[in-house]
Backbone as a printed PyTorch tensor [residue, N CA C, xyz], in Angstrom:
tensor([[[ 15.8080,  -9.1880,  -0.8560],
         [ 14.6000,  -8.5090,  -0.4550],
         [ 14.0040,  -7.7790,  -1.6610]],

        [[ 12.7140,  -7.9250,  -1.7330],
         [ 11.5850,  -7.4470,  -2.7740],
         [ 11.2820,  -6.0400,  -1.9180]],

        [[ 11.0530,  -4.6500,  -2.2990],
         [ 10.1150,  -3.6940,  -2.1750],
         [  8.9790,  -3.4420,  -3.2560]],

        [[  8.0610,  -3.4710,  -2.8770],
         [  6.7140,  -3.0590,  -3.4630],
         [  6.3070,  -2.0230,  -3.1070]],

        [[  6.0160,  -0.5590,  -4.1210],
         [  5.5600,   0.3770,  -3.9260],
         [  4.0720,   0.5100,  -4.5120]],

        [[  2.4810,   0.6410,  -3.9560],
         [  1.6390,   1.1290,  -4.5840],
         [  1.6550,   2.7910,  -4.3490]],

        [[  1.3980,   3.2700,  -5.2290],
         [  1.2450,   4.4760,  -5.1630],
         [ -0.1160,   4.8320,  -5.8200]],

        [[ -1.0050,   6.0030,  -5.2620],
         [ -2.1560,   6.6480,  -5.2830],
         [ -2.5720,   7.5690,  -4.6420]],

        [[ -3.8040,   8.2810,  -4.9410],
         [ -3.7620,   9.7200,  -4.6900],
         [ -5.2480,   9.2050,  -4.3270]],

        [[ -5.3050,  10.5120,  -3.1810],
         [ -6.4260,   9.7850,  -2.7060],
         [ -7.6990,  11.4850,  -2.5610]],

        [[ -8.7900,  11.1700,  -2.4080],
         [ -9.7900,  12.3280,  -2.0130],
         [ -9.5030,  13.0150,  -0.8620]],

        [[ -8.8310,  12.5590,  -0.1730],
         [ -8.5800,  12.9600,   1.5620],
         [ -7.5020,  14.1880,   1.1180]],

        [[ -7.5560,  15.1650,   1.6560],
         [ -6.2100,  16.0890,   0.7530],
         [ -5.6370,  16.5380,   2.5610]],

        [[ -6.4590,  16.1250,   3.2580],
         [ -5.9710,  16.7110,   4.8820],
         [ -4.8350,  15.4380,   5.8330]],

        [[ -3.4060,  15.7530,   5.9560],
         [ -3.1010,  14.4570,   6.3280],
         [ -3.3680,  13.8050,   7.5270]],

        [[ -3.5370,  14.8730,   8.7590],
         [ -4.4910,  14.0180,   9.9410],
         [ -5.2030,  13.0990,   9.6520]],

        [[ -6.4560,  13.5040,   8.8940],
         [ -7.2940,  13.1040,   8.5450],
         [ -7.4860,  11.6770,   7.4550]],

        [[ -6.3140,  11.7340,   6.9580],
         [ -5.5600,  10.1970,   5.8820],
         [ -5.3280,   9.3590,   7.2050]],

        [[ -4.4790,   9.9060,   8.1160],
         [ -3.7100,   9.1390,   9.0000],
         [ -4.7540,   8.0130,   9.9580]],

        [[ -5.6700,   8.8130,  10.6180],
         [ -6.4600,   8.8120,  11.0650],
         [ -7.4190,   7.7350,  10.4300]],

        [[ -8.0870,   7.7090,   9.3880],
         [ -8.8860,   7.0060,   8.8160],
         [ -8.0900,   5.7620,   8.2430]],

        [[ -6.7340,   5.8190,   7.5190],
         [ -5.9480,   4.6570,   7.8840],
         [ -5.2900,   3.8450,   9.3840]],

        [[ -5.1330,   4.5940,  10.0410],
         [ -4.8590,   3.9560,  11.3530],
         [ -6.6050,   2.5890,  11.8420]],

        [[ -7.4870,   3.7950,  11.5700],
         [ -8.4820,   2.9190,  11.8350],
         [ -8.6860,   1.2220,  11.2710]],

        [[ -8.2070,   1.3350,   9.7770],
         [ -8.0060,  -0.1320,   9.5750],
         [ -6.4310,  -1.0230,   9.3830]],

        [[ -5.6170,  -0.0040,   9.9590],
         [ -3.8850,  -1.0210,   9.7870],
         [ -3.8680,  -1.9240,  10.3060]],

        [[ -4.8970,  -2.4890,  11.6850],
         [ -4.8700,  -3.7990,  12.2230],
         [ -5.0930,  -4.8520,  11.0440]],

        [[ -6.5140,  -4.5870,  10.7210],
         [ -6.6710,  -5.7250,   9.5800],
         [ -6.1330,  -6.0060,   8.0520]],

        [[ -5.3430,  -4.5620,   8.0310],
         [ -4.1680,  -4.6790,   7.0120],
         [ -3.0660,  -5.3010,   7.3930]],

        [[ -2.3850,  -4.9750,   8.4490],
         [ -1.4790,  -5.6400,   8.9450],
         [ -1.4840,  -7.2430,   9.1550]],

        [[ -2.6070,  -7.9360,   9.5710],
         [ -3.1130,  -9.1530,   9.6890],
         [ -3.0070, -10.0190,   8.6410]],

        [[ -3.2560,  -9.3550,   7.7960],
         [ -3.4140,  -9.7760,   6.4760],
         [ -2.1050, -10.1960,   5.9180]],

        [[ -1.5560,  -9.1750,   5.8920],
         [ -0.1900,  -9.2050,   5.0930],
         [  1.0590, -10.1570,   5.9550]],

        [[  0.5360, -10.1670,   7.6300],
         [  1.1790, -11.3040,   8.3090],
         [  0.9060, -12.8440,   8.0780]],

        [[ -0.1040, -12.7470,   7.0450],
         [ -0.1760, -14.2740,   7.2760],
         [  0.2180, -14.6990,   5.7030]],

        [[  0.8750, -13.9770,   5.1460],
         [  1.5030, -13.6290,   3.4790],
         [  2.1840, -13.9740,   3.6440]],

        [[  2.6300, -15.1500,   2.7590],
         [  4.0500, -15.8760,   3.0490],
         [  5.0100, -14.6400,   2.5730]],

        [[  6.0840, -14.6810,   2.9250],
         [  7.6720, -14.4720,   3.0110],
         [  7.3740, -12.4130,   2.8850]],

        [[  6.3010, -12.0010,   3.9760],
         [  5.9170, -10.8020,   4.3970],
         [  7.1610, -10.6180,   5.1840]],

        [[  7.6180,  -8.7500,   5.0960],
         [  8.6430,  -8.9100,   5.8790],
         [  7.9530,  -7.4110,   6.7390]],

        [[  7.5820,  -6.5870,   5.8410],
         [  7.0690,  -5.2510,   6.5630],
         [  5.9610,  -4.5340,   5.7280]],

        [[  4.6690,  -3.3960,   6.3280],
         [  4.5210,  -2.3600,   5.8850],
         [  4.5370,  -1.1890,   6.3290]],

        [[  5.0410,  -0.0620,   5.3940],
         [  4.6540,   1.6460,   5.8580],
         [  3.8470,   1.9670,   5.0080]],

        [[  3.5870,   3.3810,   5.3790],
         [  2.7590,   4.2940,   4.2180],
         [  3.3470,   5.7900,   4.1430]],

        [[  3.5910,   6.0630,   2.9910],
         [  4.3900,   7.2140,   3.1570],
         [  3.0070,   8.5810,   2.3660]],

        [[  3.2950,   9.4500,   3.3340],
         [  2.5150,  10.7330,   2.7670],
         [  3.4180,  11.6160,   1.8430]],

        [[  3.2870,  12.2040,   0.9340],
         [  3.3050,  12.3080,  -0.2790],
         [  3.1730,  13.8700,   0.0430]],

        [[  5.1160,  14.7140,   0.4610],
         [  4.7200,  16.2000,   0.5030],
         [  4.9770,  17.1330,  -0.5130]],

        [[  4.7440,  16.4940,  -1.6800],
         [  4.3250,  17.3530,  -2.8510],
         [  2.8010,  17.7840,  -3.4920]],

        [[  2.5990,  16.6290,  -3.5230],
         [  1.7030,  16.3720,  -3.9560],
         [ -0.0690,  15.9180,  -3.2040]],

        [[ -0.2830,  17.2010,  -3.2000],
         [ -2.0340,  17.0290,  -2.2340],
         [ -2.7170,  15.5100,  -2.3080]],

        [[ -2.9760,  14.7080,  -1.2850],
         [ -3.5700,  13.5280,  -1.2130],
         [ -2.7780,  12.3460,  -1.8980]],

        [[ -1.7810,  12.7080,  -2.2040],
         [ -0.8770,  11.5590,  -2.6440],
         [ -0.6100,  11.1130,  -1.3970]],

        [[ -0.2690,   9.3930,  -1.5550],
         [  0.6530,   8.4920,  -0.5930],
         [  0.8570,   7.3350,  -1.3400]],

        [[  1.7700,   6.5280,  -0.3750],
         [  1.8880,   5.3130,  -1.0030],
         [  2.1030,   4.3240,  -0.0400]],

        [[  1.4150,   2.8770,  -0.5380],
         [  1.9650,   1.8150,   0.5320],
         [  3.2240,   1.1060,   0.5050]],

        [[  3.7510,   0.9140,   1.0590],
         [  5.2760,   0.4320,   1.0880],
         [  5.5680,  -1.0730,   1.6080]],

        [[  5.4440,  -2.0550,   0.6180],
         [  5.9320,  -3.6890,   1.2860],
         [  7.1060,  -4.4450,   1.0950]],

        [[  7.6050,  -4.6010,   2.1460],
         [  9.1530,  -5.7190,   1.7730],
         [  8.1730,  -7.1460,   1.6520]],

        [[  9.0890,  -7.5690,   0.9720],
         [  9.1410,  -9.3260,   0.4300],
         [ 10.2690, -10.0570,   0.7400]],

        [[ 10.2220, -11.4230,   1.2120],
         [ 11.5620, -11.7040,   1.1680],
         [ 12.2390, -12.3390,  -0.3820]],

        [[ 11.0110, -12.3320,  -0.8380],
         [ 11.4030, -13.0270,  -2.6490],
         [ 10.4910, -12.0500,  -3.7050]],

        [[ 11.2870, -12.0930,  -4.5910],
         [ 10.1530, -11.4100,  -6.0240],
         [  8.8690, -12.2930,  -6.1310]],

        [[  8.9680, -13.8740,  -6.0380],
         [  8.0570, -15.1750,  -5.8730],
         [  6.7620, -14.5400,  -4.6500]],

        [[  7.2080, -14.0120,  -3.7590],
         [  6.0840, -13.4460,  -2.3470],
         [  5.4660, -12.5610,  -2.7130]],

        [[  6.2160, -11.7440,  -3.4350],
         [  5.3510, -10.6540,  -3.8380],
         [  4.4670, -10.9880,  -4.9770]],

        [[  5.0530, -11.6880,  -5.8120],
         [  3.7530, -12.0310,  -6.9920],
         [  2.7840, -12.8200,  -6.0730]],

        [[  3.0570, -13.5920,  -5.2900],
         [  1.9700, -14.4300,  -5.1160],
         [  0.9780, -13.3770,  -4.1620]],

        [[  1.7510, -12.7230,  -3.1910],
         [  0.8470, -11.9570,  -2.1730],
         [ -0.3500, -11.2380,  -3.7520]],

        [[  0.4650, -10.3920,  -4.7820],
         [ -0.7140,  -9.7740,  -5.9660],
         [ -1.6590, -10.9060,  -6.4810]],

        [[ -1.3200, -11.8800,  -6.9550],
         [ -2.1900, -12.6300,  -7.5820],
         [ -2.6000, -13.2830,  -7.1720]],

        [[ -2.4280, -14.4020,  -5.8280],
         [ -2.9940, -14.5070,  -5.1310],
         [ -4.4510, -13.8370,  -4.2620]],

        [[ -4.5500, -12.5450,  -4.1250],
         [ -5.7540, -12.0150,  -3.8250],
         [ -5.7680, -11.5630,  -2.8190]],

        [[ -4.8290, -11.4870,  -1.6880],
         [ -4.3160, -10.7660,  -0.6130],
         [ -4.2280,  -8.9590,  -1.2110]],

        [[ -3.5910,  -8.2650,  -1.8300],
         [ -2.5890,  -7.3920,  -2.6720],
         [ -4.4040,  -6.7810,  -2.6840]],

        [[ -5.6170,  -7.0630,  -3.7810],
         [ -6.6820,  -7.4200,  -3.7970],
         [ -7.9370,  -6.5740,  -2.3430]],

        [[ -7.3850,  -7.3840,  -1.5850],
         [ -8.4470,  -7.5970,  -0.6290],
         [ -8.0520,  -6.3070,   0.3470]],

        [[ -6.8110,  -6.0660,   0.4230],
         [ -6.1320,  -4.9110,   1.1250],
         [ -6.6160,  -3.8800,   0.7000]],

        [[ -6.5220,  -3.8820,  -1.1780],
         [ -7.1630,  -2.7370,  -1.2910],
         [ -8.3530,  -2.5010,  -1.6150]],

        [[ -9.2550,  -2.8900,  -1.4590],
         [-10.5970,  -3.1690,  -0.7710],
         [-11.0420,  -2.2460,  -0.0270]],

        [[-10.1300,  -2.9850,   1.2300],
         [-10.4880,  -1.8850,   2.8490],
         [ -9.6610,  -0.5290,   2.9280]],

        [[ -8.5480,  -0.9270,   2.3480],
         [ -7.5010,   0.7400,   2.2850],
         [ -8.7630,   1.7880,   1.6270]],

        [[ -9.4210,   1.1500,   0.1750],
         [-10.5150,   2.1410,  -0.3620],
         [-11.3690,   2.4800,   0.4270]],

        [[-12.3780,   2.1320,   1.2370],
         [-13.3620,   2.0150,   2.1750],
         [-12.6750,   3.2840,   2.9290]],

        [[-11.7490,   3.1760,   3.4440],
         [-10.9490,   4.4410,   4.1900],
         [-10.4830,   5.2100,   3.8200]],

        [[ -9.7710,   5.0920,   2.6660],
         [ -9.1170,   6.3270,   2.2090],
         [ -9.4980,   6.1790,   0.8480]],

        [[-10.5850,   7.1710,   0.3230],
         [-11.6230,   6.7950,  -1.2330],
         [-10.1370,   7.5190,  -2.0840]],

        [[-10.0680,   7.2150,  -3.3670],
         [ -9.3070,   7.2760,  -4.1710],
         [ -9.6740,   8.7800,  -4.6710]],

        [[ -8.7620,   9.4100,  -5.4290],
         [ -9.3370,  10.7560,  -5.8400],
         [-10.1770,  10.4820,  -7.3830]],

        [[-10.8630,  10.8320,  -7.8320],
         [-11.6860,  10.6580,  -9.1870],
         [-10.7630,  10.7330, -10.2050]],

        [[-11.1670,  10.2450, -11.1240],
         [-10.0900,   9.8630, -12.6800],
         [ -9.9460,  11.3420, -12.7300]],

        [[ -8.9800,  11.6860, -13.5180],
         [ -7.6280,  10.8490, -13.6450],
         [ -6.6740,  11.1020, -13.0120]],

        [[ -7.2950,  11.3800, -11.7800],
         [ -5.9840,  11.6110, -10.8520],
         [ -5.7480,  10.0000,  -9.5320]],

        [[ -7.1480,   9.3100,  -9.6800],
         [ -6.3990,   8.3110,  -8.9090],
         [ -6.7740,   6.9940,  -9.6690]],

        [[ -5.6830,   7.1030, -10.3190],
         [ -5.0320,   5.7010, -11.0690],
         [ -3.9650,   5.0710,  -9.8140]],

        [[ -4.1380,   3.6650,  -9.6810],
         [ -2.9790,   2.9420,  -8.8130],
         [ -1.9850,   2.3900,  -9.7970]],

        [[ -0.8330,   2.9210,  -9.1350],
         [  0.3410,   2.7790,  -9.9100],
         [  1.3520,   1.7250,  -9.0970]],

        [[  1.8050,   0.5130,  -8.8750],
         [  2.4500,  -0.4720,  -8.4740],
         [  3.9500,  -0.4530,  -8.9320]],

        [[  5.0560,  -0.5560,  -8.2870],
         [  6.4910,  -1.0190,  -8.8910],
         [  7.1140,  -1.3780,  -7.7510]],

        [[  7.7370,  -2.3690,  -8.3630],
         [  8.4730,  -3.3560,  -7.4000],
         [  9.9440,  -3.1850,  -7.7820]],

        [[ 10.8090,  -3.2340,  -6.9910],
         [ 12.4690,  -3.4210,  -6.9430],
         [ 12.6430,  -4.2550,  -5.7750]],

        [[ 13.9660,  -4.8890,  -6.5540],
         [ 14.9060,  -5.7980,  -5.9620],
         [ 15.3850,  -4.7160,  -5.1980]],

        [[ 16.1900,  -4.6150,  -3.4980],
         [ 16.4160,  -4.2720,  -3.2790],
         [ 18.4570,  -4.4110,  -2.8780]],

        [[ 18.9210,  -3.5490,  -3.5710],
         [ 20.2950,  -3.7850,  -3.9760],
         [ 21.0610,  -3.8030,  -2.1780]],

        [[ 22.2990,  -4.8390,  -2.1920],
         [ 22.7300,  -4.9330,  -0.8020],
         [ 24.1540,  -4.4620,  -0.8290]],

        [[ 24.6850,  -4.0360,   0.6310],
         [ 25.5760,  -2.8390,   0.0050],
         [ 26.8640,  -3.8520,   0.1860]]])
Protein backbone atom coordinates (compact mmCIF):
# COMPACT_ATOMS: atom_id res chain seq x y z
CA UNK A 1 0.00 0.00 0.00
CA UNK A 2 0.98 3.61 -1.28
CA UNK A 3 -0.13 6.71 1.13
CA UNK A 4 -0.25 10.03 -0.46
CA UNK A 5 -0.26 13.04 1.62
CA UNK A 6 -1.17 16.63 -0.02
CA UNK A 7 -0.77 19.05 2.37
CA UNK A 8 -1.96 22.91 2.29
CA UNK A 9 -3.12 25.71 4.07
CA UNK A 10 -5.98 27.13 3.16
CA UNK A 11 -7.91 30.92 3.59
CA UNK A 12 -10.73 29.26 5.57
CA UNK A 13 -9.05 29.55 9.19
CA UNK A 14 -12.77 28.44 10.77
CA UNK A 15 -13.00 24.52 10.80
CA UNK A 16 -16.87 24.18 10.53
CA UNK A 17 -16.67 26.19 7.97
CA UNK A 18 -13.56 24.03 5.92
CA UNK A 19 -15.72 21.05 6.76
CA UNK A 20 -18.69 22.29 5.49
CA UNK A 21 -17.57 23.76 2.21
CA UNK A 22 -15.58 20.48 1.66
CA UNK A 23 -18.36 18.17 2.46
CA UNK A 24 -20.21 20.14 -0.21
CA UNK A 25 -17.96 18.72 -2.96
CA UNK A 26 -16.57 15.04 -1.43
CA UNK A 27 -19.21 13.41 -3.66
CA UNK A 28 -17.48 14.47 -6.80
CA UNK A 29 -14.13 14.00 -5.19
CA UNK A 30 -14.88 10.81 -4.10
CA UNK A 31 -16.22 9.77 -7.66
CA UNK A 32 -13.37 10.64 -9.06
CA UNK A 33 -10.85 8.98 -7.19
CA UNK A 34 -13.29 5.73 -7.44
CA UNK A 35 -12.88 5.34 -10.81
CA UNK A 36 -8.72 5.64 -10.26
CA UNK A 37 -7.35 2.56 -10.83
CA UNK A 38 -5.91 0.66 -7.76
CA UNK A 39 -7.85 3.68 -5.39
CA UNK A 40 -8.15 2.26 -2.06
CA UNK A 41 -9.37 5.36 0.24
CA UNK A 42 -9.72 9.16 1.07
CA UNK A 43 -9.62 11.40 4.40
CA UNK A 44 -8.83 14.87 5.17
CA UNK A 45 -7.21 15.68 8.18
CA UNK A 46 -7.56 19.25 9.95
CA UNK A 47 -4.44 20.52 10.96
CA UNK A 48 -4.59 21.47 15.06
CA UNK A 49 -1.64 23.49 15.02
CA UNK A 50 -1.65 25.24 12.57
CA UNK A 51 -4.68 27.89 11.51
CA UNK A 52 -6.23 26.69 8.07
CA UNK A 53 -3.88 23.97 7.58
CA UNK A 54 -5.19 20.40 6.36
CA UNK A 55 -4.35 17.75 4.34
CA UNK A 56 -5.75 15.18 1.89
CA UNK A 57 -4.99 11.72 2.66
CA UNK A 58 -4.94 8.77 -0.30
CA UNK A 59 -4.15 5.02 -0.13
CA UNK A 60 -2.94 3.35 -3.38
CA UNK A 61 -2.69 -0.08 -3.85
CA UNK A 62 0.76 0.47 -5.89
CA UNK A 63 3.40 3.40 -6.01
CA UNK A 64 2.43 2.74 -10.16
CA UNK A 65 -1.58 4.13 -9.00
CA UNK A 66 -0.47 6.77 -7.46
CA UNK A 67 1.81 8.15 -10.15
CA UNK A 68 -0.62 7.51 -12.63
CA UNK A 69 -3.76 8.87 -10.54
CA UNK A 70 -0.86 12.50 -10.46
CA UNK A 71 0.05 12.46 -13.95
CA UNK A 72 -2.53 11.21 -15.34
CA UNK A 73 -4.79 14.32 -14.49
CA UNK A 74 -7.19 12.96 -11.97
CA UNK A 75 -4.61 14.26 -8.77
CA UNK A 76 -5.16 17.68 -11.24
CA UNK A 77 -8.76 17.91 -11.60
CA UNK A 78 -9.47 17.18 -7.78
CA UNK A 79 -7.63 19.97 -7.11
CA UNK A 80 -9.44 22.14 -9.18
CA UNK A 81 -12.73 21.67 -7.24
CA UNK A 82 -11.04 21.13 -3.64
CA UNK A 83 -9.76 25.03 -4.71
CA UNK A 84 -13.20 26.31 -5.76
CA UNK A 85 -14.11 25.27 -2.03
CA UNK A 86 -11.57 25.61 0.03
CA UNK A 87 -9.36 28.84 -1.72
CA UNK A 88 -5.76 28.30 -0.76
CA UNK A 89 -4.21 30.86 1.68
CA UNK A 90 -2.04 33.62 -0.42
CA UNK A 91 1.80 33.05 -1.02
CA UNK A 92 3.65 32.07 0.88
CA UNK A 93 1.71 30.41 3.02
CA UNK A 94 -0.26 28.20 0.55
CA UNK A 95 2.25 26.33 -1.34
CA UNK A 96 0.95 22.48 -1.97
CA UNK A 97 3.25 20.23 -0.58
CA UNK A 98 2.73 16.31 -1.78
CA UNK A 99 4.67 13.08 -0.16
CA UNK A 100 4.05 9.77 -0.66
CA UNK A 101 5.18 6.59 1.52
CA UNK A 102 5.21 3.07 1.11
CA UNK A 103 3.33 1.98 3.77
CA UNK A 104 5.47 -0.44 6.08
CA UNK A 105 3.49 -3.93 7.17
CA UNK A 106 3.85 -5.10 10.58
Amino acid sequence: MVVSILRRKSRLTDRARWRSQLDGVLPKITGILEKSSGFVSVEYAWDVNEEGAFAQITTWRTEDDCKRYVREGAAATIATIEEAAVPTAPHPDGRWVRQTYEVAEP
